[in-house]
ROVOBA-125132 format. One record per residue (C-alpha): x, y, z. Coordinates in nm, 3 decimals, padded with zeros to 5 digits. Each point is the difference from the previous one (the first is absolute). Layout:
<recs>
> X,Y,Z
...
</recs>
This chain:
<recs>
> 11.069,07.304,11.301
> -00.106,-00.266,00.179
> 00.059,-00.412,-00.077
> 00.293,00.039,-00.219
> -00.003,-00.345,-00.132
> -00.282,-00.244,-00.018
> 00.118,-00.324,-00.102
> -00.045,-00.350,-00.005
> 00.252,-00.222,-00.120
> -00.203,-00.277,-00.150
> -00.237,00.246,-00.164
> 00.004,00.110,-00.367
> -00.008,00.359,00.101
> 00.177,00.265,00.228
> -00.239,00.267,00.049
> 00.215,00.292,00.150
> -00.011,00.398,-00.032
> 00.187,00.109,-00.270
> 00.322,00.130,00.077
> 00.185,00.271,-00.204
> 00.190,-00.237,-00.176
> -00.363,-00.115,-00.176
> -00.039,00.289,-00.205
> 00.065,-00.106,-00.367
> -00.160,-00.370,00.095
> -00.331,00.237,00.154
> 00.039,00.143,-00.375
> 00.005,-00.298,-00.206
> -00.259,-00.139,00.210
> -00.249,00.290,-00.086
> 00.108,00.031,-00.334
> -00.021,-00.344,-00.088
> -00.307,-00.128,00.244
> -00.257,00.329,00.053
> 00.068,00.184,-00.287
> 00.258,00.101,-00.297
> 00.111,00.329,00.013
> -00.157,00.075,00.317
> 00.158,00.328,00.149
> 00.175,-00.168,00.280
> 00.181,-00.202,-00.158
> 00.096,00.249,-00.211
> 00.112,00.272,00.229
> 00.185,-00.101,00.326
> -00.034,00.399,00.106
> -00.355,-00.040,00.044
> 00.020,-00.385,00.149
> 00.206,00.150,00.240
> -00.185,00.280,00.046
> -00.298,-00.182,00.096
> 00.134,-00.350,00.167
> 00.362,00.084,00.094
> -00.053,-00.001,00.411
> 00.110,00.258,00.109
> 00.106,-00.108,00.384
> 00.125,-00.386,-00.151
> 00.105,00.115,-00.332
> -00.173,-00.313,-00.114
> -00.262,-00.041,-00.258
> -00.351,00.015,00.142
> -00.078,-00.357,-00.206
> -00.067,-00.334,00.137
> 00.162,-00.242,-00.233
> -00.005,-00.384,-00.046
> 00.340,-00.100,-00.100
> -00.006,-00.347,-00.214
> 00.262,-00.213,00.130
> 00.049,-00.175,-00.274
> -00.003,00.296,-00.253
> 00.102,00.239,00.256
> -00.254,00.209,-00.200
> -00.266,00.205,00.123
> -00.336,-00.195,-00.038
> -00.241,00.253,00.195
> 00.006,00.303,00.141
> -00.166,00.260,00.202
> 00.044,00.387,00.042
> -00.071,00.222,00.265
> -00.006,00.358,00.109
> 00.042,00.096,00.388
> -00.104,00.360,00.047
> 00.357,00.039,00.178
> 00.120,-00.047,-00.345
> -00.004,00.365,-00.046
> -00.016,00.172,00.372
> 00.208,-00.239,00.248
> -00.193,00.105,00.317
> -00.337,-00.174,-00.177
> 00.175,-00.324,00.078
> -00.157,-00.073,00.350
> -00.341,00.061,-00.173
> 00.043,-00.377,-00.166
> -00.202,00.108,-00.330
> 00.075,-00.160,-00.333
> -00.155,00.001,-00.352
> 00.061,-00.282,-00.246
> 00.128,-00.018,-00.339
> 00.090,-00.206,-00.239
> -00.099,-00.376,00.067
> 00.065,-00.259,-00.215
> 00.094,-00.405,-00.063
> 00.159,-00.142,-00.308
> -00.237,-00.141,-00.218
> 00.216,-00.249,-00.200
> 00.117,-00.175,00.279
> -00.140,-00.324,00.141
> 00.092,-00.183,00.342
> -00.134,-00.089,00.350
> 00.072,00.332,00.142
> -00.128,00.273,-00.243
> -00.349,-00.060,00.009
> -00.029,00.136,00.379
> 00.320,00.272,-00.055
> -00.197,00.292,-00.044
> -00.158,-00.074,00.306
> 00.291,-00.072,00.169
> 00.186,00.342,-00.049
> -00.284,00.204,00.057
> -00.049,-00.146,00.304
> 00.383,00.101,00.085
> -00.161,00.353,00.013
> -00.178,00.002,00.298
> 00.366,-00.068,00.210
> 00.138,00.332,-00.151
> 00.099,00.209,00.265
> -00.273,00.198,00.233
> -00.248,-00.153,-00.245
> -00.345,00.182,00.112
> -00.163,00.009,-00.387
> 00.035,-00.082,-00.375
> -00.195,00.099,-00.339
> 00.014,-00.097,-00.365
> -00.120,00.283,-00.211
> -00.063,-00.095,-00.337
> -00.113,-00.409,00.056
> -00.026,-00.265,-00.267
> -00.261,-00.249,00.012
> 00.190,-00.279,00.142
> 00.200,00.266,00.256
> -00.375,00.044,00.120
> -00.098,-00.383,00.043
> 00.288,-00.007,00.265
> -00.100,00.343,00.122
> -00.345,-00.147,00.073
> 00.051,-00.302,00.142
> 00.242,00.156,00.239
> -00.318,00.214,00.091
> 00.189,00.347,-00.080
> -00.218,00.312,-00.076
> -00.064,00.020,-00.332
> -00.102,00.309,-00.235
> 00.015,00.245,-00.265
> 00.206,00.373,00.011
> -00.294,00.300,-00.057
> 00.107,00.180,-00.317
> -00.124,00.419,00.056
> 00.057,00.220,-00.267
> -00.085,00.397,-00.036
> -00.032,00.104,-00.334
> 00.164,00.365,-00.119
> -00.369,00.174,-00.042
> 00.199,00.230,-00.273
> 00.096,-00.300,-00.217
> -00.238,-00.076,-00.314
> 00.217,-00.249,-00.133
> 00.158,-00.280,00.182
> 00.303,-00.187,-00.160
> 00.072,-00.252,00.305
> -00.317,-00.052,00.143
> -00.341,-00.080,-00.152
> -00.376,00.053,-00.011
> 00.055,00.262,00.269
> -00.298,00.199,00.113
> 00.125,00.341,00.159
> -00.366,00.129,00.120
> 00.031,-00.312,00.247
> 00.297,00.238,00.210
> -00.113,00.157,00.286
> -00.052,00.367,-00.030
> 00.342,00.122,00.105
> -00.017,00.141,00.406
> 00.215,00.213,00.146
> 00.171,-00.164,00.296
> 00.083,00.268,00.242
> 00.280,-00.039,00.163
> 00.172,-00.314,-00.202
> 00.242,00.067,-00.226
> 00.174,-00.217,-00.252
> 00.373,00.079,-00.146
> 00.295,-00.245,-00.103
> 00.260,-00.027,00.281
> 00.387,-00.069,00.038
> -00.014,-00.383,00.177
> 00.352,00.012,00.127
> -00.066,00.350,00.118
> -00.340,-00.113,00.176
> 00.144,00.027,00.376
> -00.376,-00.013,00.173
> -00.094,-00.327,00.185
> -00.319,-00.181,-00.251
> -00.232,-00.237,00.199
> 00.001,-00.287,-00.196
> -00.396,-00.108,00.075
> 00.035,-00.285,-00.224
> 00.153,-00.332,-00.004
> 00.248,-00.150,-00.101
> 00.166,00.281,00.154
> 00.225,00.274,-00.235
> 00.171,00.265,00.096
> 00.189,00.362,-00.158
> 00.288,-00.232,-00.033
> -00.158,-00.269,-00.189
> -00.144,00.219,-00.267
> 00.346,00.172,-00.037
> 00.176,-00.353,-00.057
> -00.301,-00.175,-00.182
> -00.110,00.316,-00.245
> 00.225,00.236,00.006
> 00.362,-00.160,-00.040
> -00.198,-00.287,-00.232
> 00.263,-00.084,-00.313
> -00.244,00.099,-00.288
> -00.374,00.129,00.097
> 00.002,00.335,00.095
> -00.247,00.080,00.262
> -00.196,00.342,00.123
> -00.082,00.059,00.413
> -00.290,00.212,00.051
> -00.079,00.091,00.324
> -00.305,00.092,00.149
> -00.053,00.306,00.258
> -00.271,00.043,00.227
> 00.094,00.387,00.096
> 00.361,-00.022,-00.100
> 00.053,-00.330,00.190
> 00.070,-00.290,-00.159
> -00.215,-00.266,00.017
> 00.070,-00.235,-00.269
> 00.218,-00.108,-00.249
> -00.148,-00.169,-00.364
> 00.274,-00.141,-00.232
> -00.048,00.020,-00.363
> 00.115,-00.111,-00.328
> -00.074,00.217,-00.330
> -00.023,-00.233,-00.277
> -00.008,00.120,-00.361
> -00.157,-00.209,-00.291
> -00.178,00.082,-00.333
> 00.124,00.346,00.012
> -00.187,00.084,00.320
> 00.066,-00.080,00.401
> -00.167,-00.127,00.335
> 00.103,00.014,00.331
> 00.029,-00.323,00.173
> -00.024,00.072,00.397
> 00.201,-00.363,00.108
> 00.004,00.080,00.403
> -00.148,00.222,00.254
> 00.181,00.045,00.354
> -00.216,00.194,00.230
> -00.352,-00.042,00.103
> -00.228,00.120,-00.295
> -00.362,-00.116,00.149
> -00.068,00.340,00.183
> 00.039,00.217,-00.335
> -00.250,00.166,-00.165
> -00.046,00.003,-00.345
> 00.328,00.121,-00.202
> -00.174,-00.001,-00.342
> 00.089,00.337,-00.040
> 00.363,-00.020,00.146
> 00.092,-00.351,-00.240
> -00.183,00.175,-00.355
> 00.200,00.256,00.087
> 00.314,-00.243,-00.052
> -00.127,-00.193,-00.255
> -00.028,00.361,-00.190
> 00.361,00.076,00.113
> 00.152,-00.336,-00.136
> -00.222,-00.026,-00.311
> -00.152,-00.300,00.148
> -00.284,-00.192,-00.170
> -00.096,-00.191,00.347
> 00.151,-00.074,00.298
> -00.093,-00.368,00.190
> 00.092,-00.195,00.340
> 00.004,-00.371,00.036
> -00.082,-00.111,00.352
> -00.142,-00.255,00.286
> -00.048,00.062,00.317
> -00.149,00.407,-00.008
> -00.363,00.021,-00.015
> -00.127,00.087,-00.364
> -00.181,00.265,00.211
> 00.337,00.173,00.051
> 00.073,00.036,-00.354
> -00.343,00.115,-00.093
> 00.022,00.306,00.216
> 00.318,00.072,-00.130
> -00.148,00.013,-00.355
> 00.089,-00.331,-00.139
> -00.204,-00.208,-00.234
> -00.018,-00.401,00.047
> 00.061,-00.193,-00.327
> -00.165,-00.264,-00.043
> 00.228,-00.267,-00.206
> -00.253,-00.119,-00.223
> -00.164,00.312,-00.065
> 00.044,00.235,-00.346
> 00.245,00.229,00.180
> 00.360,-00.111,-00.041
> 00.313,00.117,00.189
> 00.293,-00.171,-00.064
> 00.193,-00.205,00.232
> 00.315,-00.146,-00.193
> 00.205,00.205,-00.192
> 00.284,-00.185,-00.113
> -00.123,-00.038,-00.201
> -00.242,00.180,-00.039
> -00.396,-00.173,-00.007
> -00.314,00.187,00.021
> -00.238,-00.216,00.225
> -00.020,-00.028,00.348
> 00.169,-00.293,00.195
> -00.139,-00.117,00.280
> 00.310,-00.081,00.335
> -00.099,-00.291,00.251
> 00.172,-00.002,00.300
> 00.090,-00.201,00.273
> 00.080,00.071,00.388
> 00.079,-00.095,00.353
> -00.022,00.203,00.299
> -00.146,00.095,00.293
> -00.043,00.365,-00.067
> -00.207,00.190,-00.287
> 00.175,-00.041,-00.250
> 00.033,00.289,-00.288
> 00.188,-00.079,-00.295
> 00.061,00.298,-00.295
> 00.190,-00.075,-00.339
> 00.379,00.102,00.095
> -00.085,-00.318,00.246
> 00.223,-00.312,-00.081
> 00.152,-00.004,-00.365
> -00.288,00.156,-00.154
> 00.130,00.317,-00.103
> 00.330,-00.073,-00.196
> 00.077,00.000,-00.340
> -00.042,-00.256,-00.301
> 00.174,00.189,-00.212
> 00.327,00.180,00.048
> 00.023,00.289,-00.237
</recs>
């Protein structure tokens, strides 16, 4: 970790990254400041899980000490791809997280804080890009102004053509599926990750790898995730991560990452009802930037539109039947393709 202390004597603050010693102040702070109850302040495994650095064995927050209080008046999470595969860490790509300044406290300093520690980002080390998935209105003001690329995720969804009545989603309209093709030689079956030994291009970027999804999905501390892969005459090609979530009696799958170019495919419509049969799926759906919506067409998916009639889900814990719409906001020099495993998007609320 680079800069280990940021200080200036005659200042209010010390704005510093948070060392392990932070933890239960990182805690308060979050339960106190963003949110009561809020799952990491309740559960250390996952905080650790997703901002314990792995390399430092620091916490992946930038913090602004009060050194008066010697409480925690703002902070700022990250993510670092190298948080869960150690040779991503020369790729310099980070996500952000949780970003936020006390509210009920007034001096000279806090009004420009926020900006202050977010600007401590850009000195992490091998910093090359940065995203906020999931933006608030004043997150995107700064966003803006700071003339980052700004946007909305996709949402695709492919409906079970079988299914007459949907529990989770809404106002679905089956005859809108593609006729189901057969796609020669592609084949689509649930794989062992940690016995996947074949090298994956990673086409997209922020750059993953076999090891990321292992440490990220696979060895995660309370979602249980599915690997499918996909074979193009018995080779594998690519590799889509999915979550089955069940709710009102029925399921969905969730597909949260994709490692492996998908672009060249043709349509699996026939391959994925197949496993939506198999799972007793009502729908499965994809949340992306970056892929053309072309991609996903030919592969059988169906666009939502947010404020159309036909409702799939987004947040589950709970549980709410609308859509939600997810701004975003990035900086790099490459095309940039974000899915919804990407930052701290796909983690629990609620802790069974």
């Amino acid at each position: 970790m680079g800069g280990s202390n940021i200080k200036d004597a005659k200042m209010i603050y010390s704005v510093k990254y948070a060392e392990s010693s932070d933890c239960l102040k990182i805690q308060s702070f979050i339960e106190k400041h963003w949110r009561k109850d809020h799952i990491l302040s309740l559960s250390k495994e996952l905080l650790d899980f997703q901002h314990l650095n792995p390399l430092s064995r620091k916490y992946n927050f930038i913090i602004a000490i009060n050194n008066t209080t010697a409480e925690i008046d703002a902070l700022l999470g990250f993510i670092p791809t190298y948080q869960y595969d150690k040779g991503l860490f020369e790729q310099g790509d980070y996500w952000g997280a949780i970003w936020k300044v006390r509210s009920d406290v007034q001096n000279a300093e806090i009004k420009n804080l926020g900006l202050s520690i977010w600007e401590k980002l850009f000195e992490l080390d091998n910093f090359r890009s940065w995203a906020a998935i999931g933006i608030s209105e004043i997150a995107k003001k700064i966003y803006t102004i700071s003339g980052m690329q700004i946007g909305e995720l996709a949402h695709y969804y492919l409906p079970n053509i079988n299914v007459k009545d949907f529990y989770i989603a809404d106002h679905v309209d089956v005859k809108q599926v593609p006729i189901p093709k057969y796609p020669g030689n592609i084949a689509i079956r649930e794989v062992r990750i940690e016995q996947i030994r074949e090298r994956i291009d990673c086409t997209y970027r922020p750059r993953k790898s076999i090891a990321y999804l292992k440490n990220r999905y696979l060895n995660h501390p309370f979602y249980k995730y599915h690997f499918w892969g996909i074979f193009d005459s018995e080779r594998l090609v690519s590799i889509w991560t999915l979550r089955i979530i069940k709710m009102n009696k029925s399921r969905a799958i969730r597909i949260v990452d994709i490692l492996g170019n998908i672009e060249y495919l043709p349509c699996l419509s026939a391959e994925l009802q197949k496993m939506l049969v198999d799972i007793g799926a009502e729908y499965m759906d994809i949340l992306n930037y970056g892929i053309n919506e072309e991609v996903f067409f030919n592969l059988g998916f169906l666009k939502l539109n947010p404020i159309g009639d036909v409702i799939i889900p987004n947040y589950f814990e709970p549980f709410e039947r609308k859509n939600i719409r997810i701004e975003f906001a990035y900086k790099a020099d490459f095309n940039y393709v974000i899915f919804k495993g990407d930052s701290d998007q796909d983690r629990p609320n609620i802790i069974q």
